[in-house]
TIMARKE-770219 format. One line per 3 residues: number of its first residue (from 1); their letters; for each residue x, y, z of N, C-alpha, C. Coordinates in Angstrom, 1 decimal. Each point is the difference from the previous one (the first is absolute). Example, Ala and Ser with C-alpha at 12.3 -4.5 7.8 and 13.67 -1.06 7.14 Angstrom:
2
1 = AS = 13.2 -5.7 7.8 -0.9 1.2 0.0 0.9 1.2 0.0 | -0.4 1.1 -0.7 0.9 1.1 0.0 -0.8 1.1 0.8
This chain:
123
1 = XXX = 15.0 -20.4 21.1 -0.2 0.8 -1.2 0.0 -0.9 -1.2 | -0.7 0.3 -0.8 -0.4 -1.1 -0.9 1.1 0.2 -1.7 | 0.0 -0.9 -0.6 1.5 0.8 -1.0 -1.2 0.8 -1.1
4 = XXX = -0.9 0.0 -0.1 -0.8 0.8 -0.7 -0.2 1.8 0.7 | 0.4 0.5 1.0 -0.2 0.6 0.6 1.2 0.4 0.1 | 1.2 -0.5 0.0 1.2 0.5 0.1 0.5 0.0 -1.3
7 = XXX = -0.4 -0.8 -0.9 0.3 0.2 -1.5 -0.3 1.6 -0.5 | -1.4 0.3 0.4 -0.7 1.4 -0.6 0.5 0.9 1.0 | 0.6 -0.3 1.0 0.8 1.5 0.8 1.5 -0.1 -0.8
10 = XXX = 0.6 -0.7 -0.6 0.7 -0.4 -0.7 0.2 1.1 -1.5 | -1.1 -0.6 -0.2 -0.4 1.1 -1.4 -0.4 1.4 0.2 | -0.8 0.4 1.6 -0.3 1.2 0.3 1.5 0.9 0.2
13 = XXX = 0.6 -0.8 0.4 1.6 0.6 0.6 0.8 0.8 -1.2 | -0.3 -1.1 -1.1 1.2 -0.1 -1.2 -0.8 1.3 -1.0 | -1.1 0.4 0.2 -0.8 0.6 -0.4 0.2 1.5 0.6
16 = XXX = -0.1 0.0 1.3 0.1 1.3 0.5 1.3 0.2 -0.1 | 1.3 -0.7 0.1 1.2 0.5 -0.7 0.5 0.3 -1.4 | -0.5 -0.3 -0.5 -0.2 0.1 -1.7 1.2 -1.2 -0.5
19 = XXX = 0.2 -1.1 0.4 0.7 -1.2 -0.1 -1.0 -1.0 -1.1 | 0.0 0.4 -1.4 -0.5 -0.5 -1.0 0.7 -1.5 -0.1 | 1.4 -0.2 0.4 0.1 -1.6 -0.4 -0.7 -0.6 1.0
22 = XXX = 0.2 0.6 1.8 -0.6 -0.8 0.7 -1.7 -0.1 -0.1 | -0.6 0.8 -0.6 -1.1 -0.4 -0.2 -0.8 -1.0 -1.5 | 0.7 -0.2 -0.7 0.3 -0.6 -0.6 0.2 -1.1 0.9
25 = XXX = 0.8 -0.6 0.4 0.1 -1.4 0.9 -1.1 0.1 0.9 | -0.6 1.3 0.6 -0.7 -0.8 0.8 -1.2 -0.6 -0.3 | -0.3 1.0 -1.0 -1.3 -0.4 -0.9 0.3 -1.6 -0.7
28 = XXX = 1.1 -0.9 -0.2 0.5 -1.1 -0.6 -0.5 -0.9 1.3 | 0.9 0.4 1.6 -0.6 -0.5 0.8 -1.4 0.0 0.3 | -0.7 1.1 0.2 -1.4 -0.3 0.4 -0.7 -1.1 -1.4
31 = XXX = 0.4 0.0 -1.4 -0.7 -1.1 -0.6 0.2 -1.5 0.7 | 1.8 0.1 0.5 -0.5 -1.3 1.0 -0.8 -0.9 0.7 | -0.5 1.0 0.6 -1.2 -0.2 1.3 -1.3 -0.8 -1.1
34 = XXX = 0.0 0.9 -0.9 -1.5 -0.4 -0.5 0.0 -1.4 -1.1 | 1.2 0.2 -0.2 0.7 -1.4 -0.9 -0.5 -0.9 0.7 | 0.8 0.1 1.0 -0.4 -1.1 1.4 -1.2 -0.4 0.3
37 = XXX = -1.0 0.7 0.1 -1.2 -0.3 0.1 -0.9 -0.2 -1.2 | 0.5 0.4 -1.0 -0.6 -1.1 -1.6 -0.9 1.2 -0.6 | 0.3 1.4 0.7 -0.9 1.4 -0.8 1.1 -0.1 -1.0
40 = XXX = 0.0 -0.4 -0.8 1.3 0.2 -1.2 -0.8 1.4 -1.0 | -1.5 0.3 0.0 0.0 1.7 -0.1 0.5 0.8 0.0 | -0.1 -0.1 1.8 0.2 1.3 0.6 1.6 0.1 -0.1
43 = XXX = 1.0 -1.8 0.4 1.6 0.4 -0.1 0.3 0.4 -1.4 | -0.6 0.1 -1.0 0.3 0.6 -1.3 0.4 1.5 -0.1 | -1.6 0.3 0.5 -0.2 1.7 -0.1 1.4 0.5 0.9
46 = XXX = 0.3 -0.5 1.3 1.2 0.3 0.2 1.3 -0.3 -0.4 | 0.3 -0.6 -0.8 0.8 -0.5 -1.2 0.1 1.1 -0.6 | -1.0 0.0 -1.1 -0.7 1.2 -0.8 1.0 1.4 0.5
49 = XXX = -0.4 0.6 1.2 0.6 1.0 0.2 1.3 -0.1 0.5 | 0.5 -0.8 0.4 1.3 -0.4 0.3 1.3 0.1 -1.5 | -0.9 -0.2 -0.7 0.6 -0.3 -1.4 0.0 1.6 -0.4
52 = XXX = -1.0 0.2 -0.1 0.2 1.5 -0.8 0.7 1.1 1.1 | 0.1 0.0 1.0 1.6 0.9 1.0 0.6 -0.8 -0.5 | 0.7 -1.4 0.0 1.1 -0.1 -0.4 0.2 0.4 -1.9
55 = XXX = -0.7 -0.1 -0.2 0.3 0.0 -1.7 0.5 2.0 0.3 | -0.5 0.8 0.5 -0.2 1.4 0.3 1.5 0.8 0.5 | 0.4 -1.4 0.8 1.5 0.3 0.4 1.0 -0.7 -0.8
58 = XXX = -0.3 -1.0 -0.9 1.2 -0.8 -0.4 0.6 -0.8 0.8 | -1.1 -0.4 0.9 0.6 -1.6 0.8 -0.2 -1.0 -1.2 | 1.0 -0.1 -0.5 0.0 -1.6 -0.7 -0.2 -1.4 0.7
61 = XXX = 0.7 0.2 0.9 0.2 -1.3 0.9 -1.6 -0.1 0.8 | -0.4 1.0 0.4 -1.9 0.1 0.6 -0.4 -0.7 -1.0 | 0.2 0.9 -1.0 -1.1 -0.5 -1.3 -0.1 -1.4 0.0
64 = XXX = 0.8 -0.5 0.2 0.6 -1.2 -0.9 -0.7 -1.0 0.9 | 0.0 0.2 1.4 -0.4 -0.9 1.0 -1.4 0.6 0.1 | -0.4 0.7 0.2 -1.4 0.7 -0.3 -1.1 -1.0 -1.2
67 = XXX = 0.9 0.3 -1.2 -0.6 -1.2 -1.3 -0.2 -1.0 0.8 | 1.1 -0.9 0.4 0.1 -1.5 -0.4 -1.2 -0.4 1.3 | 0.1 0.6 1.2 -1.6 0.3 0.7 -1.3 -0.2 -0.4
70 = XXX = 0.3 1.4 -0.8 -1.2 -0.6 -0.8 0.0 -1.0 -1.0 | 0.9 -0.5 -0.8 -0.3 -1.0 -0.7 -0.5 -1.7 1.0 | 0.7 0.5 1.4 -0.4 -1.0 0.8 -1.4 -0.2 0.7
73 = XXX = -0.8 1.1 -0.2 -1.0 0.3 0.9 -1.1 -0.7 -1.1 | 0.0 0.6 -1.7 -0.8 -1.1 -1.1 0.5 -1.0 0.1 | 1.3 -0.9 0.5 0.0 -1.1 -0.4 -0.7 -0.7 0.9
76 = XXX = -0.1 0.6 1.3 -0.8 -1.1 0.8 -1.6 0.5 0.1 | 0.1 0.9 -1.1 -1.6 0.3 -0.3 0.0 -0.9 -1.3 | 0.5 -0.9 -0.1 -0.4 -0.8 -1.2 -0.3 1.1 -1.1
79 = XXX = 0.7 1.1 -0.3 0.3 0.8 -1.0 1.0 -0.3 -0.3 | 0.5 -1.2 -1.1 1.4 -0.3 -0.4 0.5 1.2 -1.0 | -1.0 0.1 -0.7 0.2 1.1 -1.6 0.8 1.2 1.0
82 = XXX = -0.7 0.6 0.8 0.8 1.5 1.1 0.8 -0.2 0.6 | 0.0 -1.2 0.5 1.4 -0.5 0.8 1.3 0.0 -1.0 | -0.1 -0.4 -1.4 1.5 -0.3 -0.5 0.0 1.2 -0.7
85 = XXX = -1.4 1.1 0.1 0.8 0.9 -1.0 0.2 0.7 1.2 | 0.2 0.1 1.2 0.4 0.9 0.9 1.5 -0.2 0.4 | -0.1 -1.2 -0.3 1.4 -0.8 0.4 1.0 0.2 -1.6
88 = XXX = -0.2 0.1 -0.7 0.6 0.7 -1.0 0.3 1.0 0.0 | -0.8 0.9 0.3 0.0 1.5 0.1 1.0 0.2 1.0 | 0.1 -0.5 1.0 1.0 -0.1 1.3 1.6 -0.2 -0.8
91 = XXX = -0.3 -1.4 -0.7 1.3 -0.5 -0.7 0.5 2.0 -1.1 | -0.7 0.1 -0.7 0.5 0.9 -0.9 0.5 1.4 1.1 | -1.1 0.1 0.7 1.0 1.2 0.6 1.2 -0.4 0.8
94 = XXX = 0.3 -1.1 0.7 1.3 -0.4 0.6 0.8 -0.2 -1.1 | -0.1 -0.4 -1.0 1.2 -0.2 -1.3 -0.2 1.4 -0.6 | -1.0 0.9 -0.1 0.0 1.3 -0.7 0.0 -0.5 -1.3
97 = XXX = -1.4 -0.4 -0.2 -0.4 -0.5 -1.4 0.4 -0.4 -1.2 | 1.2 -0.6 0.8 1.0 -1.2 -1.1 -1.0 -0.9 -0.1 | -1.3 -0.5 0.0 0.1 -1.4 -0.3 -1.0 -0.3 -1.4
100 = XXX = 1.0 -0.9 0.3 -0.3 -1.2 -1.5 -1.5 -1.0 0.3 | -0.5 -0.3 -1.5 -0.7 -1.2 0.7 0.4 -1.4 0.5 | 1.2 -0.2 -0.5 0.5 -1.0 0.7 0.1 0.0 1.4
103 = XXX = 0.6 1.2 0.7 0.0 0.2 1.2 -1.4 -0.2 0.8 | -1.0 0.6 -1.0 -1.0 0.1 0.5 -0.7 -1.6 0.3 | 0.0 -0.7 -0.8 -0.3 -1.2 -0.4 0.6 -1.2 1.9
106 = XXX = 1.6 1.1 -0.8 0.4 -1.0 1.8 -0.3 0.8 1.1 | -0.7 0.5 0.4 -0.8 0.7 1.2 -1.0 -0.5 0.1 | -0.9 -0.2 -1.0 -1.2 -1.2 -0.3 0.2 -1.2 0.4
109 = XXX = 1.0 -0.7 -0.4 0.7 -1.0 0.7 0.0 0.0 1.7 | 0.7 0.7 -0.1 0.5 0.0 1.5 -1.2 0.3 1.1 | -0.9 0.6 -0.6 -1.6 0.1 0.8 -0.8 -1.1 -0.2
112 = XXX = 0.4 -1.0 -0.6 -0.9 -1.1 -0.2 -1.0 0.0 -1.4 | 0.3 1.0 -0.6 -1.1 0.0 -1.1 1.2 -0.2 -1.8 | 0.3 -1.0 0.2 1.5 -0.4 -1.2 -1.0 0.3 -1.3
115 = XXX = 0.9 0.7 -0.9 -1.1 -0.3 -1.6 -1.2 0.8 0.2 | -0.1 0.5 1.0 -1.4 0.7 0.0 0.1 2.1 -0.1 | 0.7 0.2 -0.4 0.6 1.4 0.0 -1.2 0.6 -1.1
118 = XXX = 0.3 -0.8 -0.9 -1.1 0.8 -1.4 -1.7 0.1 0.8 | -0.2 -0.7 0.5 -1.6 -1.0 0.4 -0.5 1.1 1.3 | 1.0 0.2 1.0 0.3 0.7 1.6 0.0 1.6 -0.6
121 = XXX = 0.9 0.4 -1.2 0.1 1.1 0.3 -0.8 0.9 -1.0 | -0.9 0.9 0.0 -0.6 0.4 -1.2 0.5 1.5 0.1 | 0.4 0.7 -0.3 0.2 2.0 0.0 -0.8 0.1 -0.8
């Protein structure tokens, strides 16, 4: 059985029980698969809905790994600009939008892009 196949009976299950976190994860898992194989599209759109159940239930901790996913899935799309604002976005909801731009500045840092916070991030 293939993990694409048991991923989506996965999500069928969590579905027919009305288990919203676990579908939420599985939909995180099934982006795996496609990650893997470099549809970084299609692992979005399941991102995508993964995020909004968890935003729906108040999984912070989903959310949070859900984001930084996706901030991972642009970075290796050579989307740096979506990658660090996703990865920001991740940072503010794990601190609950304490942050500073200094903080911000050292997150930039620590992803490889130092000094580049102004340039990386536009809202």
């Amino acid at each position: 059985m293939s993990p694409e196949l048991i991923s989506e009976q996965s999500l069928e299950i969590t579905r027919e029980i009305g288990d919203r976190q676990g579908e939420g994860q599985a939909l995180n898992n099934i982006c795996a698969i496609y990650h893997e194989r470099g549809d970084y599209e299609t692992a979005l759109r399941y991102l995508e809905q993964s995020l909004e159940i968890r935003r729906e239930i108040g999984d912070r901790s989903g959310m949070c790994a859900t984001l930084f996913n996706m901030g991972h899935i642009h970075y290796q799309n050579n989307d740096h600009q979506n990658a660090v604002k996703q990865w920001v976005t991740t940072y503010c909801e794990a601190m609950g939008n304490n942050l500073s731009y200094c903080q911000t500045n050292w997150l930039c840092t620590g992803i490889g892009c130092p000094g580049k916070f102004s340039k990386t991030i536009r809202w």
